[in-house]
C-alpha positions in Angstrom: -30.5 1.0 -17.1 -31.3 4.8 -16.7 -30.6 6.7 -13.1 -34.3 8.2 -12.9 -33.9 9.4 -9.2 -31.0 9.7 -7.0 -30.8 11.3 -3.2 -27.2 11.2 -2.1 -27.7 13.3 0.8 -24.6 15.7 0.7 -25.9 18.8 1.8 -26.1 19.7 5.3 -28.9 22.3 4.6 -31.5 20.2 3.9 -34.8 21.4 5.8 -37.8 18.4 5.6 -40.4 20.3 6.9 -43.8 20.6 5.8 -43.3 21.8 2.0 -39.3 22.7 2.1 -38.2 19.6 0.5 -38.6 19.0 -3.3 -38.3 14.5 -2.1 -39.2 14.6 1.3 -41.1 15.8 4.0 -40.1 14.5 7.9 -43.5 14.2 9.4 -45.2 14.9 12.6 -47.3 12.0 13.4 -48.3 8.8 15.6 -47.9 6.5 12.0 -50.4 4.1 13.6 -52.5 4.1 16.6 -50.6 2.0 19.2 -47.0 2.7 18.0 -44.5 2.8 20.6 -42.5 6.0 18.7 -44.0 9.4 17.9 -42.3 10.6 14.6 -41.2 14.1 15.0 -39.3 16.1 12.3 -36.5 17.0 14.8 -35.8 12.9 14.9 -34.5 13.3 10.8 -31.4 15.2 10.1 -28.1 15.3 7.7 -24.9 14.1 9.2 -21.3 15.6 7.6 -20.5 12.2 6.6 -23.5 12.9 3.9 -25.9 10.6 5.1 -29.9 10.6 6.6 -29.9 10.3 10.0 -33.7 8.9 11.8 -32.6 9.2 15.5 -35.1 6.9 18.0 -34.6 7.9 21.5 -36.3 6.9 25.0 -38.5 10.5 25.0 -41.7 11.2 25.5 -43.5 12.9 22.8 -46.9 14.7 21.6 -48.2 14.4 18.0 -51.1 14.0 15.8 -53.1 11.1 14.8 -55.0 10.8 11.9 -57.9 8.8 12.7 -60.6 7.8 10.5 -62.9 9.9 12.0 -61.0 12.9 12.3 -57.6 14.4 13.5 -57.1 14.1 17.2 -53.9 14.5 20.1 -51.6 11.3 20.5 -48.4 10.6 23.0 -46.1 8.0 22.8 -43.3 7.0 25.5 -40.8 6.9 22.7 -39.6 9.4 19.6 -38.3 8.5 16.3 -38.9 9.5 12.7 -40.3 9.2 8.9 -39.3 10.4 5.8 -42.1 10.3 2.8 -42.2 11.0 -0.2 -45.7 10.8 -0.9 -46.8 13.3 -3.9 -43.2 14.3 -4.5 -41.8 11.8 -6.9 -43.5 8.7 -7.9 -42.9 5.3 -10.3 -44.3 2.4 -11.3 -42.1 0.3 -9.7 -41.3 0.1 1.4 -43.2 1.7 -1.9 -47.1 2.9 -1.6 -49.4 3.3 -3.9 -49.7 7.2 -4.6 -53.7 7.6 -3.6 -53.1 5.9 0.0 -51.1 8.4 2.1 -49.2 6.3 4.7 -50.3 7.0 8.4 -53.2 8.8 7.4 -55.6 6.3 7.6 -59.1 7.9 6.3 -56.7 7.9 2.7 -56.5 4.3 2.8 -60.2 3.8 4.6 -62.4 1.6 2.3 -59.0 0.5 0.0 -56.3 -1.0 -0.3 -52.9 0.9 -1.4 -50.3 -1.3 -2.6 -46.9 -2.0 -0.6 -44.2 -3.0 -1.3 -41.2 -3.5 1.6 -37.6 -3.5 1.1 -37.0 -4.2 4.9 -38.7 -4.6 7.8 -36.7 -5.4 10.9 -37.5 -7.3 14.0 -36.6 -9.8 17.0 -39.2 -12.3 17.3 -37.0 -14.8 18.6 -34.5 -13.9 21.6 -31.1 -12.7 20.0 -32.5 -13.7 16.8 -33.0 -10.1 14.5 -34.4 -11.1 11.6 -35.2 -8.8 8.1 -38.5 -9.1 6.6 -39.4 -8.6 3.1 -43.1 -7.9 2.1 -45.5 -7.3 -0.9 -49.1 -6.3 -0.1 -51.7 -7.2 -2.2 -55.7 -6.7 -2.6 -58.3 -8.3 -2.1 -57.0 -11.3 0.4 -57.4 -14.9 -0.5 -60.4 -16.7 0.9 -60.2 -18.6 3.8 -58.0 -21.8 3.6 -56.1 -20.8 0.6 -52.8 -19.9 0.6 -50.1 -18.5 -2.1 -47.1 -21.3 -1.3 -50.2 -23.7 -2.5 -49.2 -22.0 -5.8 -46.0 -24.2 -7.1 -43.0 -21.5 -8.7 -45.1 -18.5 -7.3 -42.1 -18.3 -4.7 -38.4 -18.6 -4.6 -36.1 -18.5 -1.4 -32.6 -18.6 -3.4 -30.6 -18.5 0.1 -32.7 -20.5 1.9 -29.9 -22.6 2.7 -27.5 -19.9 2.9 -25.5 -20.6 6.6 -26.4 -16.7 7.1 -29.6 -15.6 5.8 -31.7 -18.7 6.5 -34.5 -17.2 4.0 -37.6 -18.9 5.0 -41.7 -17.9 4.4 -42.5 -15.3 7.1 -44.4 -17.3 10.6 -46.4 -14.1 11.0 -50.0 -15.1 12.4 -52.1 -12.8 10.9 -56.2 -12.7 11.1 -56.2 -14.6 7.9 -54.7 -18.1 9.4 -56.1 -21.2 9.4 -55.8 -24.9 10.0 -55.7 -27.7 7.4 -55.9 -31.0 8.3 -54.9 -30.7 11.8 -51.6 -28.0 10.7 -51.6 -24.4 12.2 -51.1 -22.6 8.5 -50.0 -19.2 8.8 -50.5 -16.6 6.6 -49.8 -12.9 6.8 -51.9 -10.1 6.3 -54.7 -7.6 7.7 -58.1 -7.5 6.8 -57.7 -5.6 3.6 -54.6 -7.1 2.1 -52.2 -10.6 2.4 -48.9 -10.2 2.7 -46.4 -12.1 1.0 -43.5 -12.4 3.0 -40.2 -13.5 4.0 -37.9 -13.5 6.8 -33.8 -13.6 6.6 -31.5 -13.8 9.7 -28.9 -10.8 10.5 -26.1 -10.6 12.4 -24.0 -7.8 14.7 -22.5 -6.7 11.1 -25.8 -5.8 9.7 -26.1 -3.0 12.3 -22.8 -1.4 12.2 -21.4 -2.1 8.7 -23.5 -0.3 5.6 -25.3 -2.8 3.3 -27.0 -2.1 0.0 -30.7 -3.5 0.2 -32.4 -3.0 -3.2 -35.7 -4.9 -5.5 -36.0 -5.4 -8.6 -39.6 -4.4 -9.8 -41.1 -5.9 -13.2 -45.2 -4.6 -13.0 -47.6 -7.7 -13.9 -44.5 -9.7 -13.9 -42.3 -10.1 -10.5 -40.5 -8.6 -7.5 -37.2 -9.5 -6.5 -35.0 -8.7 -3.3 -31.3 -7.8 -2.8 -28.5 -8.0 -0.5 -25.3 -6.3 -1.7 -26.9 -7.6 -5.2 -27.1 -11.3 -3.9 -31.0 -12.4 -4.8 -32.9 -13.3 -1.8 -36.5 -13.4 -2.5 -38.8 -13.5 -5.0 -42.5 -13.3 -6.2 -44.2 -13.8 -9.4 -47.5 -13.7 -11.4 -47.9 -17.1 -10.7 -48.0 -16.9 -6.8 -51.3 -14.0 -7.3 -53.5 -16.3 -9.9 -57.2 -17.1 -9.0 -58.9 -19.8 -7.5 -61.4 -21.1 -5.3 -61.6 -22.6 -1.8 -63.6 -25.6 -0.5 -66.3 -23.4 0.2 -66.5 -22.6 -3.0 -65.6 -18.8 -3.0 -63.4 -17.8 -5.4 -61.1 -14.9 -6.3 -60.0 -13.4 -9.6 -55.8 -12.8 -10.6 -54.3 -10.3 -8.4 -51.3 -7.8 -9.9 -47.8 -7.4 -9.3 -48.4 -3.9 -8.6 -48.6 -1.4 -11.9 -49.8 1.6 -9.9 -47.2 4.5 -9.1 -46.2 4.7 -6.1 -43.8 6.6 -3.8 -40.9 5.7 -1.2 -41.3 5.9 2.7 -38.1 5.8 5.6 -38.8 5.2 8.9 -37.5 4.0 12.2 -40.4 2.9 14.0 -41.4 1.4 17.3 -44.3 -0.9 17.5 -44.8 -3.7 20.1 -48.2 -5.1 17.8 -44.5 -5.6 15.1 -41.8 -6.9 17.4 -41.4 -6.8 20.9 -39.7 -3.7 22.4 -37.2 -5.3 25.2 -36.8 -3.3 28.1 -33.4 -2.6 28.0 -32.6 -1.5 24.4 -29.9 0.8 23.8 -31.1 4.2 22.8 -30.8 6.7 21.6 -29.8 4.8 18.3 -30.0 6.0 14.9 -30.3 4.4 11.0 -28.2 5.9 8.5 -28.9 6.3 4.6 -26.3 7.2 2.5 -28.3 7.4 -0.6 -31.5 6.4 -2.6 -31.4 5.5 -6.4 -34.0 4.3 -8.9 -33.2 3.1 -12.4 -35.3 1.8 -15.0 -35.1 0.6 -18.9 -34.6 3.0 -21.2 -37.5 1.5 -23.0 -39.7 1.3 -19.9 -38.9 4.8 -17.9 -42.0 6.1 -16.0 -42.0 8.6 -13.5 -44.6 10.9 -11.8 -47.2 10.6 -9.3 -50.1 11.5 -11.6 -50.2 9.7 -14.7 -52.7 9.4 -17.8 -53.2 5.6 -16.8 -53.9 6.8 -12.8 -54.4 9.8 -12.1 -54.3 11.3 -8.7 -53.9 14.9 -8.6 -57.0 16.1 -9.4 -58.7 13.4 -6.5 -55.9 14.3 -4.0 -57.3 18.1 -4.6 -60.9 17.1 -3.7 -60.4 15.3 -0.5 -57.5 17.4 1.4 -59.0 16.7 4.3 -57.8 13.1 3.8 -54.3 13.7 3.4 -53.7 16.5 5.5 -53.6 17.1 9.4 -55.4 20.1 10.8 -54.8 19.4 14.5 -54.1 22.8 16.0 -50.0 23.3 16.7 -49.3 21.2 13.7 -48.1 21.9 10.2 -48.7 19.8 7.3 -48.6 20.4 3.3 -50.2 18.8 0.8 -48.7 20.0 -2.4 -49.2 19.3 -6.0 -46.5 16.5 -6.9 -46.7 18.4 -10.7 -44.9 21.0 -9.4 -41.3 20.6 -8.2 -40.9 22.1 -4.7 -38.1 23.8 -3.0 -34.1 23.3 -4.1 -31.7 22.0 -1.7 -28.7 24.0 -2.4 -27.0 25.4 0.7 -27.7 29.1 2.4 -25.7 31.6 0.8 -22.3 32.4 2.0 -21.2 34.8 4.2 -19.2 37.1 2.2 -19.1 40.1 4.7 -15.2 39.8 5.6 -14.1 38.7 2.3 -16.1 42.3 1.6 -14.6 43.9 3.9 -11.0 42.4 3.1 -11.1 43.8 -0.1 -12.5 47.4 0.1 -9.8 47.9 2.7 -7.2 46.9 0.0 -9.0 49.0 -2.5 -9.0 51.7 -0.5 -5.5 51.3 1.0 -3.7 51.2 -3.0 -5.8 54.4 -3.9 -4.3 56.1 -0.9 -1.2 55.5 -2.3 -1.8 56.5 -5.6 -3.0 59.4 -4.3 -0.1 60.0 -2.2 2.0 59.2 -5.1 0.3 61.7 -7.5 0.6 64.5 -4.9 3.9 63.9 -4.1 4.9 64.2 -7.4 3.1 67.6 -8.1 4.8 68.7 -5.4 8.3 67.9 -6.8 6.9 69.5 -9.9 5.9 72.2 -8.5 8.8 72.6 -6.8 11.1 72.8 -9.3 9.0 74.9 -11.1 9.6 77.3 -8.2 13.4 76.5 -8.3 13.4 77.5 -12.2 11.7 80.6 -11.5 13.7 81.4 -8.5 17.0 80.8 -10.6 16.1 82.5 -13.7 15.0 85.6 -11.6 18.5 85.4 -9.5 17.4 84.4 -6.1 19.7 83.3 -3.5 18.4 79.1 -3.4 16.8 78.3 -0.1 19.2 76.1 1.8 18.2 72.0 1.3 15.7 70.6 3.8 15.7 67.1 4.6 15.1 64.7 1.7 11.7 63.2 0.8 12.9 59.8 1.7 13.6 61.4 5.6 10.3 63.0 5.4 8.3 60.4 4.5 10.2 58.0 7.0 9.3 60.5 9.5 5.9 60.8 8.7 5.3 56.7 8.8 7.7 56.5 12.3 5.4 58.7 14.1 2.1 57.9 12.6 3.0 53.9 13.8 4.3 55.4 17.3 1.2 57.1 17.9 -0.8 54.0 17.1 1.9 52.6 19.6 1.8 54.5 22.3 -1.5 56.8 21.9 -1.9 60.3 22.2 1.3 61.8 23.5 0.5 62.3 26.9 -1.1 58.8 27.8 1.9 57.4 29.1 3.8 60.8 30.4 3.9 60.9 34.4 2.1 64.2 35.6 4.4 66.5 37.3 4.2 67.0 40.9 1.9 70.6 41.9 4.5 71.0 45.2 7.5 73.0 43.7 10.5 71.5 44.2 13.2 72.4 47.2 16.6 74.3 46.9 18.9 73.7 49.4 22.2 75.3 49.2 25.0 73.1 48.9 28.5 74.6 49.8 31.7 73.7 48.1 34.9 73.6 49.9 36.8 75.6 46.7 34.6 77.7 45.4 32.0 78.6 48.1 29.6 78.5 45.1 25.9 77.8 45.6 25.1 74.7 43.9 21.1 74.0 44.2 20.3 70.8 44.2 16.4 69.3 43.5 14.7 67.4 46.2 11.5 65.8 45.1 8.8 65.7 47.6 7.9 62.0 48.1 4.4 60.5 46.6 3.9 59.1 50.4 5.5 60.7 53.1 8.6 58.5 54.8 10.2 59.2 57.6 13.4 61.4 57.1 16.9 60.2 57.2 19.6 61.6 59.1 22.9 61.8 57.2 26.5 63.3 57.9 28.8 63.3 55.9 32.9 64.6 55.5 34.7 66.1 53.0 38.1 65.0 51.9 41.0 67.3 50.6 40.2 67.2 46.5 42.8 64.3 44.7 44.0 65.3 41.5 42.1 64.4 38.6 42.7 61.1 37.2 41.7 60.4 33.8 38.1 58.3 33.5 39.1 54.7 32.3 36.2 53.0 29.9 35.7 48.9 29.9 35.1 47.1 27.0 31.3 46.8 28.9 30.9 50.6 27.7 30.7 51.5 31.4 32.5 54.0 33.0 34.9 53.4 36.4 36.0 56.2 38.0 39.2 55.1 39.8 38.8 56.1 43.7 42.0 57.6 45.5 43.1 56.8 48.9 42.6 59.3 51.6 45.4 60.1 54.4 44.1 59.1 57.4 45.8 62.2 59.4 43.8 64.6 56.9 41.5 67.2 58.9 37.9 66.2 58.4 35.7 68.6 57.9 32.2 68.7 58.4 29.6 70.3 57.0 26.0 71.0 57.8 23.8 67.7 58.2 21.4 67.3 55.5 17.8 65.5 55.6 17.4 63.5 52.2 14.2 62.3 51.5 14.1 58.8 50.1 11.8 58.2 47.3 
């Protein structure tokens, strides 16, 4: 088997709007008149864990409708969303038929498209969810015949699994009937049966990933999987012809040979499943990744192929496949052409930039201080050589170049410390300072001593103070602290004071 297509989902970038995806495109749209959910491009995203996220919430919503007759203004009480594929990457292998555009219903008006569903989930019975897996197919039986009436056509492998439970599907459609007194159910719409199945879940299918996956053979069968354990299939034999009691009759229908494209959604519909009251939202589904493989032998891929072709009627009718509701934007592209990449944004390379013109510029500084200095040493002793030779005394030796250029770094860092050199100095004070005399009881000399005026003005303190006859001078002791104590002599307490003038001190 060949990996033909793969979506893992790893980049975070990834924009799904209208024409932005070379896969997908998240749609804007009421998928079906009388869906609970509005699908709204903001519901889809990329988580970091690498995975599609389609986020269903209780919120309001406005959107389109594509109605037969025309596009016109829907709301809905809840929002989820849809990824499609449609016209991006087709193969003949929930698939759609490439000429039926899902949700836009004047595409599939007149025709049947067909479907094929991986899973379909529901509760139809309380606490009972239960998977669904489908195949449409065109034109429906007639009345009173039914495809289990076709022996092989079907196969429940786990039918008596103590899990799954895989059983035919109990959907009433419009196309039941009774037979000899028996209710006989049998799924479908007006355009199309659908062969179905049901399977029972548990709590594990809604928190733990699983890998859900079919096996597609065209003309021949479909089969589904559950972490690769078979769980359903249909063959040719369940789609030959035949004819009812009332003697209409119907030709062999196809396993589906058409190409056709893939379609993930999260939706709400009470006309599908009951919507209880109280269900927890906002909830989300995770994908981790889509693959396709097919035979080596057998590959075929693309949405417009020689056997059906779909382009060129696509082109025709755009009106069909396309919303033109005013406020809306939709794209129709040609699936051809591969769109837009999903590689990430650019980086941001601004500081690694910035980081590295800085050091550019930095080493050429100094190299250029390098070369300088040394043409100044050349120069220099150029000028020594020449001062020699012609006898001059030899200028006494300034400091080295090491000192200098220590110098020179010290005060360029201090003035990025500090700032200019006045930012930090204290203004002086405009009053000019006071000189009072001060006199000495040896000398009589005049010793002026500096009295700052006070920022605020205190009140002043009156001091007196006395004089004692001069000790001799005794040596100043120094502690091992690198302070200094000056030893203080005793005073005679018969010694004359003398007083001297009182002095007003102001206290700062």
């Amino acid at each position: 088997m060949v990996l033909v297509f793969s979506d893992e989902f790893n980049s975070r970038w990834r924009d799904f709007g209208p024409g932005k995806d070379a896969k997908w495109q998240a749609l804007d749209l009421l998928y079906v008149n009388g869906d609970a959910a509005m699908f709204r491009s903001s519901a889809v995203s990329v988580n970091k864990r690498g995975c599609a996220v389609i986020t269903a919430s209780k919120t309001p919503s406005a959107g389109p409708f594509s109605a037969p007759w025309g596009d016109q203004p829907a709301e809905a009480a809840y929002t989820s969303g849809m990824l499609q594929g449609w016209n991006k990457f087709c193969f003949t292998v929930f698939t759609l038929g490439n000429l039926g555009r899902a949700g836009y219903l004047r595409s599939t008006d007149g025709r049947g498209a067909p479907e094929i569903d991986l899973f379909e989930v529901g509760v139809w019975q309380a606490n009972k969810p239960q998977l669904s897996t489908s195949i449409h197919v065109a034109p429906i039986l007639p009345l009173g015949m039914h495809w289990l009436d076709y022996e092989g056509g079907t196969y429940y492998p786990t039918y008596s699994d103590p899990t799954l439970h895989s059983a035919p599907n109990g959907w009433a459609g419009i196309n039941s009937y009774m037979r000899n007194g028996l209710f006989m159910p049998r799924p479908g719409t007006r355009l199309a049966d659908a062969l179905s199945a049901t399977h029972d879940l548990n709590a594990s299918h809604f928190r733990d990933f699983y890998v859900y996956g079919f096996d597609w053979q065209p003309r021949k069968y479909i089969r589904w999987y559950i972490n690769d354990i078979l769980i359903y299939e249909i063959n040719a034999d369940a789609l030959q012809g035949g004819q009812n009691g009332n003697n209409e009759t119907i030709g062999e229908r196809l396993i589906p040979v058409e190409p056709s494209y893939i379609n993930i959604n999260l939706a709400m519909s009470n006309s599908f499943a009951p919507i209880h009251p109280d269900i927890p939202l906002p909830s989300a589904m995770e994908i981790d990744y889509i693959r396709i493989y097919q035979a080596r032998s057998e590959i075929n891929i693309g949405c417009d192929t020689p056997d059906y072709p779909s382009q060129d009627y696509i082109n025709a009718n755009v009106n069909k496949y396309k919303v033109t509701l005013a406020g809306y934007e939709d794209f129709v592209g040609d699936s051809r052409v591969m769109g837009p990449t999903m590689e990430p944004p650019p980086p941001d390379h601004t500081t690694t930039i910035v980081a590295v013109v800085c050091s550019v510029c930095g080493f050429l500084l100094l190299v250029a201080c390098g070369v300088g200095f040394w043409l100044w040493r050349r120069k220099k002793k150029a000028q020594e050589a020449a001062d020699a030779e012609a006898g001059k005394q030899p200028s006494p030796p300034g400091p080295s170049a090491m000192r200098r250029c220590c110098w020179v770094v010290q005060h360029t860092l201090l003035a990025f410390w500090y700032g200019p050199g006045d930012a930090n100095r204290r203004h002086p004070v405009s009053i000019k300072p006071k000189v009072l005399p001060v006199v000495s009881e040896d000398s009589q000399r005049h010793i002026p001593m500096q009295l700052v005026q006070p920022m605020h003005p205190m009140p002043a303190v009156q001091a007196v103070q006395t004089v004692q006859p001069t000790p001799p001078r005794t040596p100043i002791q120094h502690t091992q602290s690198n302070q200094v104590r000056i030893p203080m002599q005793k005073t005679q307490s018969m010694q004359p004071r003398v007083p001297i003038r009182p002095m007003a001190v102001g206290l700062q």
